[in-house]
C-alpha positions in Angstrom: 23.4 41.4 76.0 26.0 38.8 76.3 25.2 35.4 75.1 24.9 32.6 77.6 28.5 30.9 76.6 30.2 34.7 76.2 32.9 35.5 79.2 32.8 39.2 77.9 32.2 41.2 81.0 29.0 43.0 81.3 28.7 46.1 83.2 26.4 46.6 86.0 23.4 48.1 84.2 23.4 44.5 82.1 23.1 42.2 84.9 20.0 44.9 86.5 18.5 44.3 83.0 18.6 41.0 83.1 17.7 40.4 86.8 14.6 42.7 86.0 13.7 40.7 83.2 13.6 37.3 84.9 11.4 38.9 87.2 9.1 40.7 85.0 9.4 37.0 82.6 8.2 34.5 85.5 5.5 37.4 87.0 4.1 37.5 83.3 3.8 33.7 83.2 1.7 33.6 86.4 -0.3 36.4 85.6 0.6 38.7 88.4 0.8 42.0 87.7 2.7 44.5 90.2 -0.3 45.0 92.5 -0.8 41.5 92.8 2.5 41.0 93.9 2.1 43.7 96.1 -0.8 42.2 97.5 1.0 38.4 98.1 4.1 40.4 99.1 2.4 41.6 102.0 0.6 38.5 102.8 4.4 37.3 103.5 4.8 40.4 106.0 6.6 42.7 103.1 5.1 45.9 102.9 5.9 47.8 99.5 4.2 51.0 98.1 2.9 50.0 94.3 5.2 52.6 93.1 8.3 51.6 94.9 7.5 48.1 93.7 7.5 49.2 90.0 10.5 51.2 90.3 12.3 48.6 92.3 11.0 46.0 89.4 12.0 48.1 86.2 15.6 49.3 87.3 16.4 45.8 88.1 18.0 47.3 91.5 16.6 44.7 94.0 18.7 42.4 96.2 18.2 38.4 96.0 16.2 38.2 98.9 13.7 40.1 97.2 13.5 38.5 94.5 13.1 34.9 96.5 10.6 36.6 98.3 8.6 37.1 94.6 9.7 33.6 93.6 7.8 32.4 97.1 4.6 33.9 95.8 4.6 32.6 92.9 5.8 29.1 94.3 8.5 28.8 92.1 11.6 26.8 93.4 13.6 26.9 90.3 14.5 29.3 87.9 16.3 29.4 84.3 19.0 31.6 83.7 18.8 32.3 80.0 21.3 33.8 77.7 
């Protein structure tokens, strides 16, 4: 992957990695695992089958609302875009 100063372009597949790894990152440092956030996501009103959860998680292919919507359960209101 690109390094945080590097204007390369990156194709699509790199940003999904990287989006899914910010997500996987701040769900490891809470402790959540996927049916956890499954269970908080629906405490928010978001239904989401387990499996479409991990699927939607490890392609990275998930749009910025749902990935707020994770940040909400873990009450994060900042996030660090590393390299």
């Amino acid at each position: 992957m690109n390094s945080e100063h590097d204007n390369t372009p990156r194709t699509e597949a790199e940003w999904r990695a990287q989006a899914a790894q910010i997500l996987k990152a701040e769900l490891s440092r809470h402790g959540v695992k996927y049916a956890e956030l499954r269970e908080r996501l629906a405490a928010l009103g978001i239904e989401e089958s387990y499996g479409g959860l991990a699927t939607k998680i490890n392609r990275g292919k998930f749009s910025f609302t749902f990935f707020i919507q994770c940040m909400t359960t873990l009450a994060k209101t900042e996030i660090k875009l590393d390299k």
